[in-house]
TORMAR-136330 format. One line per field, with one value per residue (C-alpha): residue number from 0; residue in three letters; x, y, z. Coordinates in nm, 4 decimals, padded with zeros to 6 digits. Layout:
num	NUM,...
residuo	ala,...
x	X,...
y	Y,...
z	Z,...
% end
This chain:
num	0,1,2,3,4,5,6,7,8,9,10,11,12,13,14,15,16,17,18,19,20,21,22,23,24,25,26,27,28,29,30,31,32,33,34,35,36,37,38,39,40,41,42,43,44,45,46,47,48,49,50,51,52,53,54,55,56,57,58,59,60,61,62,63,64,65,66,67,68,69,70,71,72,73,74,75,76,77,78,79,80,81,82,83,84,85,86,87,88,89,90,91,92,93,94,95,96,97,98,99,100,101,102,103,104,105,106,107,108,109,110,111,112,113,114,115,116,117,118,119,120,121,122,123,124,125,126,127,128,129,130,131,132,133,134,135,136,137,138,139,140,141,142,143,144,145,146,147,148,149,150,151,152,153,154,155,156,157,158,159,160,161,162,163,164,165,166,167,168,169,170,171,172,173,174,175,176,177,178,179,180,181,182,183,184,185,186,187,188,189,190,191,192,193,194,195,196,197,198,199,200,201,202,203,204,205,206,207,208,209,210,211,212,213,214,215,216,217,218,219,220,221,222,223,224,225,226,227,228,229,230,231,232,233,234,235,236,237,238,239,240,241,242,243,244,245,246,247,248,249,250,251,252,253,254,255,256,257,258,259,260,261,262,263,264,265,266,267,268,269,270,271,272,273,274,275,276,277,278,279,280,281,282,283,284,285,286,287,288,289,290,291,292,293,294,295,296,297,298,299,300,301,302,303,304,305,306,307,308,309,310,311,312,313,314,315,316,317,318,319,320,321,322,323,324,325,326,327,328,329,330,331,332,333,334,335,336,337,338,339,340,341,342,343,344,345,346,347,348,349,350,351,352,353,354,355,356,357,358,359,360,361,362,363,364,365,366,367,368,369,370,371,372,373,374,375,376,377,378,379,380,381,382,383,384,385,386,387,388,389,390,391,392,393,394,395,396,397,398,399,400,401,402,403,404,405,406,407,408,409,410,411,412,413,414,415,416,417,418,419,420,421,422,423,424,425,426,427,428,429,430,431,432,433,434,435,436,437,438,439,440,441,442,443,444,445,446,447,448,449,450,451,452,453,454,455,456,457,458,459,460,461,462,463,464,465,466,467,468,469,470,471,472,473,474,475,476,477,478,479,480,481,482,483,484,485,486,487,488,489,490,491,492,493,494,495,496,497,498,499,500,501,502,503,504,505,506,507,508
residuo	unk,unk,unk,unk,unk,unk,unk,unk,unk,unk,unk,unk,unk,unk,unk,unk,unk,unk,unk,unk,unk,unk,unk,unk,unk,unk,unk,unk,unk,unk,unk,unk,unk,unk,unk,unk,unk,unk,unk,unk,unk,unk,unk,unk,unk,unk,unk,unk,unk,unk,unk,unk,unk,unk,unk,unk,unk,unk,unk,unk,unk,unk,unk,unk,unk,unk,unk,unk,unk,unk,unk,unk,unk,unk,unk,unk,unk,unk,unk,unk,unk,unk,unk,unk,unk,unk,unk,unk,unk,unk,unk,unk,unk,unk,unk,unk,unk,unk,unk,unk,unk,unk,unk,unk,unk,unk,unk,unk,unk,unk,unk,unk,unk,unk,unk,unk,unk,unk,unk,unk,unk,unk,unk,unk,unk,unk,unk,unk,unk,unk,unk,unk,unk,unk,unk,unk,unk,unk,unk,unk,unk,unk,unk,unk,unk,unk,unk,unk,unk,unk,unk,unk,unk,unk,unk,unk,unk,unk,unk,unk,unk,unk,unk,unk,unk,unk,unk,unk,unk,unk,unk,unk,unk,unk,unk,unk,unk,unk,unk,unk,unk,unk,unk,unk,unk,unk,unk,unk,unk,unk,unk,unk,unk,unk,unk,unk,unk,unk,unk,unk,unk,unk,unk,unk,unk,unk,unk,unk,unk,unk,unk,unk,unk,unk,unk,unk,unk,unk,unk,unk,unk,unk,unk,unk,unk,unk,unk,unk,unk,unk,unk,unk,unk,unk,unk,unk,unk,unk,unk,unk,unk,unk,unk,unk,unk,unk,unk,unk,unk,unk,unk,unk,unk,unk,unk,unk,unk,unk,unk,unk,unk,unk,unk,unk,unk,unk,unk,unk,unk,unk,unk,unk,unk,unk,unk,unk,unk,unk,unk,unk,unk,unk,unk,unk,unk,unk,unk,unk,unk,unk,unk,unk,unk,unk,unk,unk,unk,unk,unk,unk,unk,unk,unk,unk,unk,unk,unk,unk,unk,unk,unk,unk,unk,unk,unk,unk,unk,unk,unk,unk,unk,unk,unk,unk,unk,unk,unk,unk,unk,unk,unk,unk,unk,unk,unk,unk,unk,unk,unk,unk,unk,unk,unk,unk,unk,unk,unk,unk,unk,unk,unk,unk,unk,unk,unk,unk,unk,unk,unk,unk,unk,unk,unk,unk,unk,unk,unk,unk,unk,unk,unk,unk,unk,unk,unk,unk,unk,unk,unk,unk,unk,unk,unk,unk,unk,unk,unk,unk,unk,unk,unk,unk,unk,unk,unk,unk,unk,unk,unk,unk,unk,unk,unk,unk,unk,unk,unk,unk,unk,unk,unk,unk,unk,unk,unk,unk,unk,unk,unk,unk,unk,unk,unk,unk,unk,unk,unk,unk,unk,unk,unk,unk,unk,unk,unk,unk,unk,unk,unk,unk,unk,unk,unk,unk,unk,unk,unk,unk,unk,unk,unk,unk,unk,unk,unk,unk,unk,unk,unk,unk,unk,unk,unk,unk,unk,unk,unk,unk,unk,unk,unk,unk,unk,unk,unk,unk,unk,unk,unk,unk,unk,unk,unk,unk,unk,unk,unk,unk,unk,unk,unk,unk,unk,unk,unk,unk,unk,unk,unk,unk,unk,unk,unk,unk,unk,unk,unk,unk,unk
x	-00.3381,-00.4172,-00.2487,-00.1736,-00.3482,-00.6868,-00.6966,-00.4827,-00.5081,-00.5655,-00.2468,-00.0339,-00.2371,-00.1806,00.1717,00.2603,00.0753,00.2560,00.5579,00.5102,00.3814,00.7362,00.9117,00.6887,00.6448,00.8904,01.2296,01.2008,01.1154,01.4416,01.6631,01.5768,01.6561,02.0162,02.1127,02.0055,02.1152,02.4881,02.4631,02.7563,02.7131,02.5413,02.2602,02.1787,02.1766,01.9457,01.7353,01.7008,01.5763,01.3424,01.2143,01.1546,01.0673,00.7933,00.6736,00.5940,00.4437,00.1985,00.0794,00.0176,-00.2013,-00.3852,-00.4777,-00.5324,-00.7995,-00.9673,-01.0149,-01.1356,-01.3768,-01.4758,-01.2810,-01.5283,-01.3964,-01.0610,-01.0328,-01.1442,-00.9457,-00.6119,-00.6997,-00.7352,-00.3886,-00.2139,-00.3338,-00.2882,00.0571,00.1366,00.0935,00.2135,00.5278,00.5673,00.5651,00.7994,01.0697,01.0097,00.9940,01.0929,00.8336,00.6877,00.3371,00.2591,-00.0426,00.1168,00.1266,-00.2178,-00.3600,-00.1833,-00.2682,-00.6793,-00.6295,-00.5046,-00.6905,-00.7139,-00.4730,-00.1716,-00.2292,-00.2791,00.0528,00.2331,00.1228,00.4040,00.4550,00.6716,00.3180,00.1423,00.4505,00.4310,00.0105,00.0313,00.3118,00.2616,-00.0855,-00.3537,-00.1430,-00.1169,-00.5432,-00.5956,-00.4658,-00.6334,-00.9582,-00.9184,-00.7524,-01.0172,-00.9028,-00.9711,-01.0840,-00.9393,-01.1284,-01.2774,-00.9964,-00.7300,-00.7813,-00.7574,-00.4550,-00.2974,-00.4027,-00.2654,00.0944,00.1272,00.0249,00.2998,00.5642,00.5260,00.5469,00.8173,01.0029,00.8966,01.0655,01.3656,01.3987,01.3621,01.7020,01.5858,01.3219,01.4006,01.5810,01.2243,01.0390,01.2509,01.2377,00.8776,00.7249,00.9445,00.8817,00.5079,00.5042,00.7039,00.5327,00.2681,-00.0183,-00.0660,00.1526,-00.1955,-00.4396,-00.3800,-00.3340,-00.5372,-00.7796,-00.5377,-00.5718,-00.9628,-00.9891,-00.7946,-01.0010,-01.3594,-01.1698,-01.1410,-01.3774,-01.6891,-01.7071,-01.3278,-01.2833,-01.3485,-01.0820,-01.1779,-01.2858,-01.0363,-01.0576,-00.9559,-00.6908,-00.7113,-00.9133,-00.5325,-00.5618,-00.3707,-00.3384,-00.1082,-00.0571,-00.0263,00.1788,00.1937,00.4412,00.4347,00.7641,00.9712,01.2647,01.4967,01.8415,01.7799,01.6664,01.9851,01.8716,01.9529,02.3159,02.2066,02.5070,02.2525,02.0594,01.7010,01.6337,01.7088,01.4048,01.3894,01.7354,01.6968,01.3976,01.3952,01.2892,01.3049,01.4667,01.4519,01.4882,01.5851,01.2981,01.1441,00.8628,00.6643,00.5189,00.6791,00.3455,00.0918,-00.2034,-00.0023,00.1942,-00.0701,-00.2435,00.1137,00.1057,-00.2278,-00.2695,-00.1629,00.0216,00.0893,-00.2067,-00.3961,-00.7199,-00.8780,-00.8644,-00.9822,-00.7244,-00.6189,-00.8502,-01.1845,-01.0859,-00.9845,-01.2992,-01.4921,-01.3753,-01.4519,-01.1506,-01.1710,-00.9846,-01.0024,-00.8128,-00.7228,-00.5725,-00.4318,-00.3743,-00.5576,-00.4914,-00.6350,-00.8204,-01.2038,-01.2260,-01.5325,-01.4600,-01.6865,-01.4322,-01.2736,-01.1683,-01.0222,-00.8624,-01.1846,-01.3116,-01.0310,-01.0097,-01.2492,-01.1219,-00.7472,-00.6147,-00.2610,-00.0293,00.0521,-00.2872,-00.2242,00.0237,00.0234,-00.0338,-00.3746,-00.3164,-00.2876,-00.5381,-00.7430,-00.5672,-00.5025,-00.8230,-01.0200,-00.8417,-00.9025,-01.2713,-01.3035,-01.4695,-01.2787,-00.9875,-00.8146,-00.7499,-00.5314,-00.5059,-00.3709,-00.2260,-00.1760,00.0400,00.1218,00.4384,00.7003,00.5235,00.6636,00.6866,00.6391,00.8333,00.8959,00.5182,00.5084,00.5964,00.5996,00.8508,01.0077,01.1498,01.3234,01.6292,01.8153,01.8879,01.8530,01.5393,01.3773,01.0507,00.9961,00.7462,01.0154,01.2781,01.5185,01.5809,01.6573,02.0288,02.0533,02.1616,01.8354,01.6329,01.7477,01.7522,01.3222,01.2995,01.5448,01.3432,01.0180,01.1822,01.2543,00.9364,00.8273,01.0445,00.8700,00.4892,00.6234,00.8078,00.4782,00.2656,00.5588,00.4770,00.1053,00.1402,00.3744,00.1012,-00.1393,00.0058,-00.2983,-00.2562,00.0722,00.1132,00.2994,00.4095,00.4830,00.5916,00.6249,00.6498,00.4338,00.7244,01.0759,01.1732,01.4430,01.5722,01.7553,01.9837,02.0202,01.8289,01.5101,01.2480,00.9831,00.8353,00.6242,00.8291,00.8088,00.9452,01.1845,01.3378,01.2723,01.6297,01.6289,01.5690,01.2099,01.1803,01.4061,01.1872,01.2058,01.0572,01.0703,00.8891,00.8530,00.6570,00.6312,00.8223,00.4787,00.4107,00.6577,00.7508,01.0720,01.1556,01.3076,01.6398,01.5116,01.7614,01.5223,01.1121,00.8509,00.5329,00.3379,00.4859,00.2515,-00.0487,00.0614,00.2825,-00.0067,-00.2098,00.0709,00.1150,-00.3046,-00.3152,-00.5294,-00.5711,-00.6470,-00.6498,-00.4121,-00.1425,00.1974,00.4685,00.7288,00.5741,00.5770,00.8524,00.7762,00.9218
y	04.6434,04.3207,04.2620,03.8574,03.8205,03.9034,03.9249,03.7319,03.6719,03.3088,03.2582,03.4062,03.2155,02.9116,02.9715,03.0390,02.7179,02.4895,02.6659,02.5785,02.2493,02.2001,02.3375,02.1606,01.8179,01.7255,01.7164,01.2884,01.3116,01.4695,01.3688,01.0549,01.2019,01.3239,01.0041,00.8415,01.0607,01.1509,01.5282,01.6350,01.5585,01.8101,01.5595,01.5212,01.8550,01.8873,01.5969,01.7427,02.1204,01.9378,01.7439,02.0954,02.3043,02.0140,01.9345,02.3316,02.3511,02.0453,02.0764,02.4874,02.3699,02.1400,02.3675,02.6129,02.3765,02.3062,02.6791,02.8073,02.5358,02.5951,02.8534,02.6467,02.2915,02.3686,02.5270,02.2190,01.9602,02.2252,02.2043,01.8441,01.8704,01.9888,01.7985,01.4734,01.5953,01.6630,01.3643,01.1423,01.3279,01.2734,00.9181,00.9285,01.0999,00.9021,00.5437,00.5816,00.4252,00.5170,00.5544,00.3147,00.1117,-00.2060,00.1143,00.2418,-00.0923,-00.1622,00.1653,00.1517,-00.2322,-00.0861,-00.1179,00.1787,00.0173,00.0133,00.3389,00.4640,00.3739,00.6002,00.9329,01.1813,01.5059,01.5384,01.4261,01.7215,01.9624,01.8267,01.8842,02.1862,02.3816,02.2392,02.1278,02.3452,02.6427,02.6778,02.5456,02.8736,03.0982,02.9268,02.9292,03.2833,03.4354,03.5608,03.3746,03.6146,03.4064,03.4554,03.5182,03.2484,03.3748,03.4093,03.0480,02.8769,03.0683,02.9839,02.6115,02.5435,02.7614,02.5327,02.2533,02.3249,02.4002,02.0780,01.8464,02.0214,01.9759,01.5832,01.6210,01.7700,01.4504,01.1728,01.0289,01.0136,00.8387,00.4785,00.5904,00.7896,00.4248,00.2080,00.4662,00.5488,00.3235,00.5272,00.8803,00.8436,00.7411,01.0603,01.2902,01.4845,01.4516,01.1863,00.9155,00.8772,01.0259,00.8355,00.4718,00.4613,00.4992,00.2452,00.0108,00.0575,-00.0191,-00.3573,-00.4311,-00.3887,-00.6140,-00.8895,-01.1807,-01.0881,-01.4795,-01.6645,-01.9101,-02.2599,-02.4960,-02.8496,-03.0789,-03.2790,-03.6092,-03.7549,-04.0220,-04.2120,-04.1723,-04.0633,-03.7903,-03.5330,-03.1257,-02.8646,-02.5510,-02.2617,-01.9594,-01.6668,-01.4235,-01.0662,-00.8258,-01.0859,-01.1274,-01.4332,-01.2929,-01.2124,-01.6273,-01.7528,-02.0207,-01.8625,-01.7809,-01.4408,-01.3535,-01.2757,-01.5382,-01.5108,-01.8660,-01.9521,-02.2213,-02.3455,-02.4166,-02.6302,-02.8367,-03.1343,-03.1648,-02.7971,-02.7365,-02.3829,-02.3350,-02.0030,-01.8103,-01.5485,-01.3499,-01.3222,-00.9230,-00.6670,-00.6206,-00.7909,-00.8820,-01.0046,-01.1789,-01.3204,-01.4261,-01.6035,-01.8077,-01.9376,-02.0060,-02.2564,-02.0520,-01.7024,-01.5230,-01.1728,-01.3966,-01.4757,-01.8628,-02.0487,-02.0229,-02.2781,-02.2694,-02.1817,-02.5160,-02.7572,-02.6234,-02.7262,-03.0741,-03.1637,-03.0494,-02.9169,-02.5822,-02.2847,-01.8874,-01.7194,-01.3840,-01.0231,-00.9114,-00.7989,-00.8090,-01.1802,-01.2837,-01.3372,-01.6212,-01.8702,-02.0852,-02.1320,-02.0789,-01.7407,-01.6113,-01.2844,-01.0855,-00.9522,-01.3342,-01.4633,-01.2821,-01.3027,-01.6321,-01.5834,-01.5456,-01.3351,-01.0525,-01.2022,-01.2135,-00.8820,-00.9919,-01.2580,-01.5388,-01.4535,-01.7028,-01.9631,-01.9293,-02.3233,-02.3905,-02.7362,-02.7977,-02.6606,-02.9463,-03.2213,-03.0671,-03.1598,-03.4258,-03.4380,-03.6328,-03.3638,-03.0112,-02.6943,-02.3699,-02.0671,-01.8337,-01.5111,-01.2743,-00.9223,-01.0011,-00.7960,-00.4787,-00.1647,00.0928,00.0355,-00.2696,-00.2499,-00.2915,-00.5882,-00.8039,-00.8044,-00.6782,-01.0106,-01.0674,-00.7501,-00.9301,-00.6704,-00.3450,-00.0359,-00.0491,00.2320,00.3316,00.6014,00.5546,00.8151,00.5081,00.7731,00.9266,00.6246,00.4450,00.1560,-00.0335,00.0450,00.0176,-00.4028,-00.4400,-00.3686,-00.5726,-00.8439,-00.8671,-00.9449,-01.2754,-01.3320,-01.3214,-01.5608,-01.7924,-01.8258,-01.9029,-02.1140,-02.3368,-02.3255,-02.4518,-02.7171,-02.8208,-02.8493,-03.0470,-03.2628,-03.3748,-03.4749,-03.8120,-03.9235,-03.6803,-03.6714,-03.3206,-03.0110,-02.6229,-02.4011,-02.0934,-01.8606,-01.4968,-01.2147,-01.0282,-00.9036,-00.5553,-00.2632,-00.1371,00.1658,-00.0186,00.1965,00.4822,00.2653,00.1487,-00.1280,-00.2554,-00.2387,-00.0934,-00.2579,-00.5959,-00.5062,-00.2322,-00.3826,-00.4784,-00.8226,-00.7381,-00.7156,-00.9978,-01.2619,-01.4670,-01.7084,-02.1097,-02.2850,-02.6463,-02.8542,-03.2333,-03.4856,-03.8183,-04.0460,-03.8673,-04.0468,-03.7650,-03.6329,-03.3357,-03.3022,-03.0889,-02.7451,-02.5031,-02.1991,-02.2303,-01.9509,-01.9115,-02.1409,-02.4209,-02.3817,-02.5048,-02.7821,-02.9181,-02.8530,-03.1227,-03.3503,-03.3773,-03.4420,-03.6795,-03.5349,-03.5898,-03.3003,-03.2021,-02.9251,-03.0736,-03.0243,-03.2009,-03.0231,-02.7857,-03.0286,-02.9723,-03.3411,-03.6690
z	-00.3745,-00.2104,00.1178,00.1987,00.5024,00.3545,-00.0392,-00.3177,-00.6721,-00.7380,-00.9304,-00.6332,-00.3732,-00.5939,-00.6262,-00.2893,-00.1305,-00.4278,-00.2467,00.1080,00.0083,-00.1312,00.1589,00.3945,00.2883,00.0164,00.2373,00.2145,-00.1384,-00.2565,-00.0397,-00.1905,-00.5436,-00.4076,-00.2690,-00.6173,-00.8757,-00.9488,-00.8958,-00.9246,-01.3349,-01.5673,-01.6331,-01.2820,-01.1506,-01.4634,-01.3419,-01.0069,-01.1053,-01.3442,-01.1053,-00.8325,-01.1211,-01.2042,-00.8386,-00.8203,-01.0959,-01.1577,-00.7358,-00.8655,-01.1504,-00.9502,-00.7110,-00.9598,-01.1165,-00.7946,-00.6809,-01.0570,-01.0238,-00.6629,-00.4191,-00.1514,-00.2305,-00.3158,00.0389,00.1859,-00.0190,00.0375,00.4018,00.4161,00.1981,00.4516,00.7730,00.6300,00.4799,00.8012,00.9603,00.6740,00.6523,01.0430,00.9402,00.6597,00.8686,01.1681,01.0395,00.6910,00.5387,00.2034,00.1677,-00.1591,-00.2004,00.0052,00.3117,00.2486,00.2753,00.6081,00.7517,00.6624,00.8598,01.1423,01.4777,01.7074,01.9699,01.7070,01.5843,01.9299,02.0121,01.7324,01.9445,02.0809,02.1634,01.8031,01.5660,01.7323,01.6414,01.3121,01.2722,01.4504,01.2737,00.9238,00.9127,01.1305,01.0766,00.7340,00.7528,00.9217,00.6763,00.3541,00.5540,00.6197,00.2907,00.0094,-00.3307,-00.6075,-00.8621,-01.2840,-01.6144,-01.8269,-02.0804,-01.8200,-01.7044,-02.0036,-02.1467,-01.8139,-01.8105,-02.2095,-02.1640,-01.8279,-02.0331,-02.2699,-02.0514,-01.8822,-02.1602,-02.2814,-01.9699,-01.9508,-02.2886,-02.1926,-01.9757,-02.1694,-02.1454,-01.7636,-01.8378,-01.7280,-01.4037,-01.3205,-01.4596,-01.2140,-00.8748,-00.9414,-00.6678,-00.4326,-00.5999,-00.6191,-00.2416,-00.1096,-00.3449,-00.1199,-00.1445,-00.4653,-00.2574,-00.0579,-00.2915,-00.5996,-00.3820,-00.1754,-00.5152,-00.6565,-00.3182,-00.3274,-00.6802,-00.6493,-00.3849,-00.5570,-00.8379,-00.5719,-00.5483,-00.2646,-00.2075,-00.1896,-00.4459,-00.2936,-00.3146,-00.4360,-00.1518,00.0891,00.2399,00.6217,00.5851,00.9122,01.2656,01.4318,01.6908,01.5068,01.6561,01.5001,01.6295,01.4123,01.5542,01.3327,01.4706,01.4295,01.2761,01.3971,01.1869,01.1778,01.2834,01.6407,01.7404,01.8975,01.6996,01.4033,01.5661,01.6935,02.0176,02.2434,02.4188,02.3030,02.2471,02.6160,02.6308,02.2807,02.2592,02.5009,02.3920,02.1630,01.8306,01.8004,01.4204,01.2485,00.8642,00.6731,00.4979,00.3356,00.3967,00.0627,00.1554,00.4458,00.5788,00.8133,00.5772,00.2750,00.4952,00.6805,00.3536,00.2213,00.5587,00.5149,00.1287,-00.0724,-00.3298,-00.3786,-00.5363,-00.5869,-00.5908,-00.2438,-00.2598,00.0658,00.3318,00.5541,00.8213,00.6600,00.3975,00.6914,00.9125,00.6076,00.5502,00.9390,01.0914,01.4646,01.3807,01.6707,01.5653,01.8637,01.8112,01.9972,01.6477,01.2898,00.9195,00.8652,00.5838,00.6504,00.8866,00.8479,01.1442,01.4448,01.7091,01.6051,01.9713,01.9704,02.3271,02.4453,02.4506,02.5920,02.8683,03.1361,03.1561,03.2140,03.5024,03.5622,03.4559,03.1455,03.0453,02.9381,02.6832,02.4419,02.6868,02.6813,02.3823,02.6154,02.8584,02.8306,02.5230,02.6184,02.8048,02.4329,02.2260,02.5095,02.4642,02.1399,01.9705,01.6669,01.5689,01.4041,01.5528,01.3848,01.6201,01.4573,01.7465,01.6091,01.7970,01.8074,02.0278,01.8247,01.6564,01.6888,01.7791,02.1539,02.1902,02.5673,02.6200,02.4235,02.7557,03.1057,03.3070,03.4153,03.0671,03.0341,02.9872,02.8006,02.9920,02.8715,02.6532,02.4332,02.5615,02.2789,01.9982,01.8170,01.7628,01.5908,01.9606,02.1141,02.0748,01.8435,02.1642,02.3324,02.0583,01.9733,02.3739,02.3571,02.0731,02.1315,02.4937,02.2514,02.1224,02.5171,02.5567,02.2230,02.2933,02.6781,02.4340,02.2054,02.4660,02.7227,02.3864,02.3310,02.7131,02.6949,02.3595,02.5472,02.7915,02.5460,02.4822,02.2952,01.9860,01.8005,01.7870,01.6064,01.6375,01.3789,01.4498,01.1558,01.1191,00.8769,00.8074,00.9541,01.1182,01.0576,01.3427,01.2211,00.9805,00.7214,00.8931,00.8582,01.1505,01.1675,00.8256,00.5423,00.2507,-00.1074,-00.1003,-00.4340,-00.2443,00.1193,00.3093,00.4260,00.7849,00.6822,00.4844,00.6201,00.9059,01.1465,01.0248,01.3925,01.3900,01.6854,01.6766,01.9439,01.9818,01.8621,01.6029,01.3687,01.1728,01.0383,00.8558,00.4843,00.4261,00.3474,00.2146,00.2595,00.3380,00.1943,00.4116,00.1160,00.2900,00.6362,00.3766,00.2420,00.5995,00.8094,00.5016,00.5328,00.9168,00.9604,00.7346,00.4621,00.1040,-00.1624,-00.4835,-00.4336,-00.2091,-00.3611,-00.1986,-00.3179,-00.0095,00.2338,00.5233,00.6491,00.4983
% end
């Protein structure tokens, strides 16, 4: 008789880790299924056994593969199972998200200073109790492996008793079809597994080299300078600008020629977004993005950035925190100011006529929003100062956040100022955002969930364009702007001709 600590059959062992996995990591996954399926009906309630029965049963015969073939690499993979279960899990309870490809592909681009500010006491609960815990016992337990005979009478009635289940279901079949974005990214541990394969596969399918767009041409010797300003998670409804109660606009709304336009975010995540903002239409391809094409048709164009997620950059000015700031002087040099530090003097520097700078910020991303700016522009009392936004009130949870926009609207109106004083160049800001935010409407947080499912918190975003008094310039009647239009504005407003330039995208008259 074989005792559980040290000795179990492989089909037990199996068995019983397809069952903790269940109980462990799949409380997201069907709660999901409750609050989508009528349950109360015969078909649902047969839908949602189906669907346990099956999750038991294909994670056993996975396992059940791995360990025939290899008690040694199962072990590992189970163990690996289970820490990064944990943690993901942490993530989907915490933040709601839902790790799809779109999440995988945000998470491998994250620096260690974002992810570094996820940590609490509750993510080493959750990889302690239902990660390293359950590690130690599959280390230590002896698997005792199955016949040659026993394993493949077990593998075809399993087989069998699948498909006929799948079967069973096929009047379900579309509801499973249109929710399967959101099944396959609670299901532990394919919703990683399988896309972050899927992720690295389209990758390898993307061009090495981006696809050159067709050559541009100067219109006229005018000093010309826009300035870029790609926010981060900020989302359009708390600007007082946008009609927001609280006054987080206090600056702007008080500057001239300061108009804002509704629009959408075309992704819920930084580098889609990012890549929307700075190409000229929406694509899978990597076409030449705004910078690298205007820095190779002899335009001045300087990235400065506290943030990640861009496209590759080929510019010769790419400036990044680190270079910015032995050179800055003050507090707010450890915030997005740093942005600022010689900005003006750099474009008076240059010997070009016409000058973009992309400021990318980093002003708004959760989860530790109260760290986001100094402590003059906490403006909105109490703040949340937990990276577990569940614990905090909704009240202190928009204060932090709301505070952020305080804090944008302070940049955006001290670039307004310095573009002021350049009287020689007719100048420009546009400030426009990667993506919006949840904050705990509808029990979600932050961002990055599949646009078709995505609430418009995270995908409706601020469009804010300022442009000096000389620089004759006037701006069309938008009813709603997508980030394509930054391409084909920033053309217009230097004055330069291409191939590509579609009007129809052009905010200026």
């Amino acid at each position: 008789m074989y005792t559980l600590k040290n000795n179990l059959k492989l089909t037990r062992f199996v068995l019983l880790m397809s069952f903790l996995n269940f109980i462990f990591f799949h409380y997201p996954f069907f709660k999901f299924v409750f609050n989508n399926v009528e349950y109360k009906n015969l078909n649902g309630m047969f839908l949602i056994l189906s669907l346990m029965i099956l999750m038991l049963v294909l994670n056993a015969f996975v396992f059940f593969l791995l360990f025939f073939l290899s008690r040694y690499v199962g072990k590992f993979l189970l163990v690996l199972f289970f820490i990064i279960n944990s943690v993901a899990v942490y993530f989907v309870n915490t933040y709601s998200v839902i790790i799809d490809e779109s999440m995988i592909g945000n998470i491998l681009n994250t620096n260690y200073d974002e992810s570094s500010s996820f940590f609490s006491f509750k993510l080493v609960v959750y990889l302690l109790f239902l990660g390293i815990i359950p590690s130690i016992y599959i280390i230590k337990v002896k698997v005792i492996n199955v016949t040659v005979k026993r394993f493949f009478v077990l593998i075809s009635l399993t087989l069998l008793f699948i498909l006929g289940l799948v079967i069973a279901n096929s009047s379900n079949v579309l509801w499973i079809d249109k929710n399967s974005k959101t099944l396959g990214g609670l299901a532990m541990p394919w919703s990683y597994t399988v896309n972050i394969s899927l992720f690295y596969a389209h990758e390898s399918k993307k061009n090495e080299k981006e696809i050159l767009l067709p050559n541009a041409t100067i219109k006229d010797n005018q000093k010309s300078v826009v300035v870029l300003v790609i926010g981060e998670s900020a989302r359009s409804q708390n600007f007082s600008l946008y009609g927001y109660n609280k006054n987080t606009n206090p600056l702007l709304s008080k500057t001239n020629n300061v108009f804002h336009f509704n629009a959408k975010s075309d992704a819920t995540y930084t580098t889609a977004g990012v890549k929307s903002i700075l190409e000229h239409k929406n694509t899978d391809d990597l076409y030449e993005i705004l910078p690298n094409y205007l820095y190779r048709n002899n335009v001045e164009v300087i990235w400065r950035t506290t943030n990640w997620g861009e496209p590759p950059i080929h510019i010769k000015n790419y400036q990044n925190r680190a270079f910015l700031m032995p050179n800055c002087k003050g507090d707010g040099c450890n915030y997005d100011e740093v942005l600022l530090s010689g900005l003006k003097e750099q474009i008076l520097a240059s010997k070009k006529n016409k000058i973009l700078i992309v400021l990318h910020t980093s002003t708004s991303h959760g989860p530790t929003y109260s760290k986001k700016y100094p402590s003059e522009f906490e403006t909105f009392k109490p703040v949340c100062k937990s990276v577990e936004l569940a614990n905090c009130s909704q009240t202190e949870l928009i204060n932090a956040y709301d505070n952020t926009i305080v804090y944008t609207d302070y940049i955006l109106a001290n670039i307004i100022k310095d573009l002021k004083q350049l009287t020689a160049y007719k100048s420009t800001m546009i400030f426009v955002s990667d993506h919006g935010e949840s904050l705990g409407e509808k029990n979600l947080y932050m961002h990055g969930l599949p646009l078709s499912i995505a609430p418009k918190e995270q995908y409706e975003i601020p469009f804010i364009v300022w442009y000096s008094d000389n620089s004759s310039k006037h701006l069309k009647t938008n009813e709603m702007l997508s980030q394509n239009h930054v391409f084909h504005s920033v053309l217009n407003f230097l004055n330069i001709q291409s191939p590509i330039y579609n009007e129809e995208l052009n905010i200026f008259k």
